[in-house]
C-alpha positions in Angstrom: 15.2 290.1 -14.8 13.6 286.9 -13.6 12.6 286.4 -10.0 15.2 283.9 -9.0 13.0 281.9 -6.7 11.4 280.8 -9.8 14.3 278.9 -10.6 15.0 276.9 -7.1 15.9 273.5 -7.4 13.8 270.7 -7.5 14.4 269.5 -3.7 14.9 273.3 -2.4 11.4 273.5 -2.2 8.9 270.8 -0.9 5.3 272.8 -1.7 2.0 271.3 -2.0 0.6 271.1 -5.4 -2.0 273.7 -4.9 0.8 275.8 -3.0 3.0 275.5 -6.2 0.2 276.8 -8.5 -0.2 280.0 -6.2 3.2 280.4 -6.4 3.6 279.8 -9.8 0.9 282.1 -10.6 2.1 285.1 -8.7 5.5 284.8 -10.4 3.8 284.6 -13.8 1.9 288.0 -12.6 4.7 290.3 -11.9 6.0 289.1 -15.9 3.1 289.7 -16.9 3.7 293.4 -15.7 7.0 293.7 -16.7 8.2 294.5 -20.6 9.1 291.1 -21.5 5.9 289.6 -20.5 5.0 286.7 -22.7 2.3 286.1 -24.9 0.7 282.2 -24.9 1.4 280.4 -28.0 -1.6 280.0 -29.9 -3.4 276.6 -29.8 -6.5 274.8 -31.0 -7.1 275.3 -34.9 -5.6 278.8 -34.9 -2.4 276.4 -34.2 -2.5 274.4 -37.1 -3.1 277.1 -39.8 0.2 278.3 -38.9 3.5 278.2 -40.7 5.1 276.8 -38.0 5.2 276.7 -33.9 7.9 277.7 -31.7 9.4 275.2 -28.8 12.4 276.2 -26.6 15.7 274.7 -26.7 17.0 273.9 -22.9 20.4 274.9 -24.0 19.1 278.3 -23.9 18.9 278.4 -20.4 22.3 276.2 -19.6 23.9 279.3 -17.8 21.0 279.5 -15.2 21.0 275.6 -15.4 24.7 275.8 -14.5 24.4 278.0 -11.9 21.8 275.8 -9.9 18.7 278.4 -10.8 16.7 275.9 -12.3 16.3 272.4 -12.1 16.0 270.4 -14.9 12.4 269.1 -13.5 11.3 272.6 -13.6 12.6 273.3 -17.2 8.7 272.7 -18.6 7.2 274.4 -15.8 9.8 277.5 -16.8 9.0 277.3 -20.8 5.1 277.5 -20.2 4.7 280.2 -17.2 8.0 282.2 -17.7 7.7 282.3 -21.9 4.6 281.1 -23.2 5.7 278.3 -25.4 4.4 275.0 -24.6 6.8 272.1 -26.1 10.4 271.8 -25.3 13.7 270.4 -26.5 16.0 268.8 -23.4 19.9 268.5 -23.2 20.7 265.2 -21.8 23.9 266.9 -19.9 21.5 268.5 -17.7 20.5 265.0 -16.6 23.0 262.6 -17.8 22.5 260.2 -15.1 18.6 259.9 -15.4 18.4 257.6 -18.9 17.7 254.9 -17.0 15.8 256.6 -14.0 12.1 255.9 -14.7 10.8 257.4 -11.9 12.5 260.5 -12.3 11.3 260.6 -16.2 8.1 259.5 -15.0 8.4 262.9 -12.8 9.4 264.8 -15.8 6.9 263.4 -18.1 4.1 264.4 -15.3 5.4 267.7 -15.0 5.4 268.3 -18.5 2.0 267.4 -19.5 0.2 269.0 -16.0 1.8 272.4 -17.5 0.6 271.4 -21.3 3.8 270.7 -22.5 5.0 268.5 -25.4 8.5 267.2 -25.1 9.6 266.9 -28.6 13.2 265.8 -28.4 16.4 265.1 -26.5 19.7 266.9 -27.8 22.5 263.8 -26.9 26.3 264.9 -26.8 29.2 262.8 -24.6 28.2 259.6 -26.0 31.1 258.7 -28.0 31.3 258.8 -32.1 29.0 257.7 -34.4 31.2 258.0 -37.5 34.5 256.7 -35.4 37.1 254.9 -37.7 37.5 252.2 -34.8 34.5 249.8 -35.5 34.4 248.7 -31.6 34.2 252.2 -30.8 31.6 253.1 -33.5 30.1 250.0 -31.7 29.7 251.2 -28.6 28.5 254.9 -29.2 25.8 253.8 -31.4 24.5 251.2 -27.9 25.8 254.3 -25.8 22.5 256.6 -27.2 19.7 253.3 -26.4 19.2 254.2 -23.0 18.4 257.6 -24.0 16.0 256.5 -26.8 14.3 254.5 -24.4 13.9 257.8 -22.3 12.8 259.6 -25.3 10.2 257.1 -25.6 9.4 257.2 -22.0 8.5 261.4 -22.4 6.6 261.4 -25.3 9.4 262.5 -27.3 9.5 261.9 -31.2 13.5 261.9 -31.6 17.0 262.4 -30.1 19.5 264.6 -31.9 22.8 263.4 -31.9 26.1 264.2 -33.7 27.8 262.6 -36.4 31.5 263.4 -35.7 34.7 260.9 -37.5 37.7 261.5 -39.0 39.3 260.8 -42.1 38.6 262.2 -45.9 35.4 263.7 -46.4 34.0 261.0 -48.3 35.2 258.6 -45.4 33.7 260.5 -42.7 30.3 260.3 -44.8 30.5 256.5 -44.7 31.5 255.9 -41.6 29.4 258.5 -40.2 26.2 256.7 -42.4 27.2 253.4 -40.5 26.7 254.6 -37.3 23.6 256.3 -37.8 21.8 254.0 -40.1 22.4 251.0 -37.5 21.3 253.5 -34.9 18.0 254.6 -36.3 17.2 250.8 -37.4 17.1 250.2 -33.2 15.0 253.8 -32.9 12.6 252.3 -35.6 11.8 249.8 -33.5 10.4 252.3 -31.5 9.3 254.8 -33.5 11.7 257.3 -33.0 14.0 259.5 -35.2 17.4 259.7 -34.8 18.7 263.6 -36.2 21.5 265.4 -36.7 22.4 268.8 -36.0 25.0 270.8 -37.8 27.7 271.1 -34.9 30.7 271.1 -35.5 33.4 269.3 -37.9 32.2 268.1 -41.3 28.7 268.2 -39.9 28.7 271.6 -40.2 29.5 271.4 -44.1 26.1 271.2 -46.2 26.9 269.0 -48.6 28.6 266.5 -46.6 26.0 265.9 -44.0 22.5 266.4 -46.6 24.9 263.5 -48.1 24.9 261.4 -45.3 21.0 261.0 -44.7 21.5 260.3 -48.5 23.7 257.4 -47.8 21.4 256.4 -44.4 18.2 257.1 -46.5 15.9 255.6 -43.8 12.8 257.6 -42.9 13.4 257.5 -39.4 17.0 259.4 -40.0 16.9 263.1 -40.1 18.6 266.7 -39.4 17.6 269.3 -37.3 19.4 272.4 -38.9 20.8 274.9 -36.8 21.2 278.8 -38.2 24.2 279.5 -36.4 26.4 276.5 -36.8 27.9 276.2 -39.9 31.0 278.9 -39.6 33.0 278.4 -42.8 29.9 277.0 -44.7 27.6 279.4 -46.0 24.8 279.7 -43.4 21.7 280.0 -46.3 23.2 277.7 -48.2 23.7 275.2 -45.3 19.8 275.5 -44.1 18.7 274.9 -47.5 20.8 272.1 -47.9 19.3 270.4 -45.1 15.9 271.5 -44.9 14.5 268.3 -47.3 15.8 265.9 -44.3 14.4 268.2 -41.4 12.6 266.8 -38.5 13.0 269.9 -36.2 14.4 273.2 -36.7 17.1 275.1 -34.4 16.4 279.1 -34.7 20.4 280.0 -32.9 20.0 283.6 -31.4 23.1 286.3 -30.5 22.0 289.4 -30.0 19.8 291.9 -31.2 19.5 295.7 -33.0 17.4 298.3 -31.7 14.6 297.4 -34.1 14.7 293.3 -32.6 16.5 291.7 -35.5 19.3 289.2 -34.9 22.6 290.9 -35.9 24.2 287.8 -37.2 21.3 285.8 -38.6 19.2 287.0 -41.6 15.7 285.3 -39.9 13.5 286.4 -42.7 15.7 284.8 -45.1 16.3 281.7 -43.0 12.5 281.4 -42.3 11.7 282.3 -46.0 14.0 279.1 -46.7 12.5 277.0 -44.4 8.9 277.7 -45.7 10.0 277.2 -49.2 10.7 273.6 -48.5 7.3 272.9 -47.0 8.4 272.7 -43.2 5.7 273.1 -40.7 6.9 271.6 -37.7 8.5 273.0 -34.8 11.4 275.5 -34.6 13.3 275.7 -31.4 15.1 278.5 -29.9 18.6 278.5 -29.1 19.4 281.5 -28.1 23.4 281.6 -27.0 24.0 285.8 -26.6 26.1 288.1 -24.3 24.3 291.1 -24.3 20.9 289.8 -23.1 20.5 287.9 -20.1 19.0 284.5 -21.1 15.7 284.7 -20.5 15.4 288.4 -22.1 17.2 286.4 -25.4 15.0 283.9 -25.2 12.0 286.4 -25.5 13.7 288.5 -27.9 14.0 285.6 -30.1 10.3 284.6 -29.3 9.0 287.8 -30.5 11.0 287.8 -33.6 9.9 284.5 -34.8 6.7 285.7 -34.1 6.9 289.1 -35.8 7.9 287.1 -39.3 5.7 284.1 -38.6 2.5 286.2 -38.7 3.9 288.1 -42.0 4.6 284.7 -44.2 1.8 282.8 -45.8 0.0 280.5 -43.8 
């Protein structure tokens, strides 16, 4: 279990820098002694020769979030010292009224890169539907998700994920749900951001319909970010290889684990064998959403099985 002063809120705690580094430190210490101490991500060249590095979904740490354990400030800070992985993946729910604070991302942004961490992307939900039938509406959720490309930008980021959600026939939905998103990452061009899509929920979660929609987008800029777990009815293998050839991030979904540390639900040496095959070497995420595990045990767990079949798959 995690020391929970670790995870004090931003404002609980007014500590000199040098203050928070001892502090920091002596909570890294007693992990290090305990069985789910962490091991550093490797970095330098060592980094680049490998198949692919791991980055930490802040959704896997929403209960703790939730419960006012950890700010979202500290959620670099938490990723580096707590779990050795050194680039991150934010929610914006955990900070829905900052888009447009640029102090506070400025804050953020600092904290990130004095720990070493790369922020990589913002996951974006709430912001209305990009593939909505009503063209006003459409409107509007595509101009909802600007303010939070420009904090993307503002962090270093390379994309926001965001979901493609309509109505209608399947074929429809694809069209409508193209609209949105091609008119979307023609703004993030602008700054050199992609706009991706996750499989979550609805026909988003169906393979073929959303590897058809970048087809119908086909801008560079537009992308996926396929999840393992999120494709119920849809054949989960299937699914990842469907998107894979439009993937700008990967989301490794965690439950629980078997005695020997696999996932019980996931087949990771298949999914990873999948994602290799398609020449993927970018980040994978974890998103680890069990029961049986606290969250930051899952999180490890996860950790150390990416790790386990990372070092056994060509380099």
């Amino acid at each position: 279990m995690l020391d929970s002063s670790f995870f004090s809120p931003r404002r609980a705690n007014a500590v000199t820098r040098r203050g928070f580094l001892a502090a920091s430190t002596a909570v890294t210490g007693g992990l290090v002694a305990g069985r789910f101490a962490p091991a550093a991500e490797t970095s330098g060249n060592a980094e680049a020769a490998l198949p692919f590095r791991i980055s930490l979904a802040e959704w896997s740490l929403h209960s703790t979030i939730f419960a006012g354990k950890l700010d979202n400030l500290d959620f670099p800070r938490a990723a580096k010292q707590q779990f050795g992985i050194a680039a991150v993946e934010y929610v914006n729910q955990f900070f829905k009224d900052k888009a447009k604070d640029t102090e506070y991302l400025a804050d953020l942004a600092g904290r990130a890169a004095g720990e070493g961490v790369e922020n990589l992307l913002i996951m974006c939900d709430g912001l209305g539907n990009l593939g909505d039938p009503d063209a006003k509406a459409r409107t509007q959720a595509v101009e909802n998700h600007y303010p939070w490309l420009d904090a993307a930008k503002r962090l270093g980021c390379h994309s926001i994920r965001v979901n493609a959600a309509s109505k209608g026939s399947f074929e429809e939905q694809q069209k409508l749900a193209a609209d949105g998103l091609g008119r979307l990452a023609e703004f993030a061009a602008q700054m050199d951001l992609n706009v991706i899509v996750e499989n979550h929920g609805g026909l988003s979660s169906d393979g073929e319909w959303l590897s058809g929609v970048m087809r119908l987008v086909d801008k560079p800029n537009c992308g996926t970010l396929p999840d393992f777990g999120n494709f119920y009815e849809y054949d989960r293998y299937k699914g990842v290889e469907d998107l894979m050839p439009f993937a700008k991030g990967v989301s490794a979904k965690s439950y629980d684990f078997d005695a020997d540390g696999n996932e019980k639900k996931i087949d990771y040496r298949r999914m990873l064998e999948i994602v290799a095959k398609a020449g993927y070497r970018g980040w994978i995420g974890i998103e680890y959403e069990g029961k049986e595990l606290p969250e930051a045990e899952g999180i490890l767990a996860t950790k150390k099985l990416l790790e386990r079949i990372r070092g056994e798959l060509p380099s």
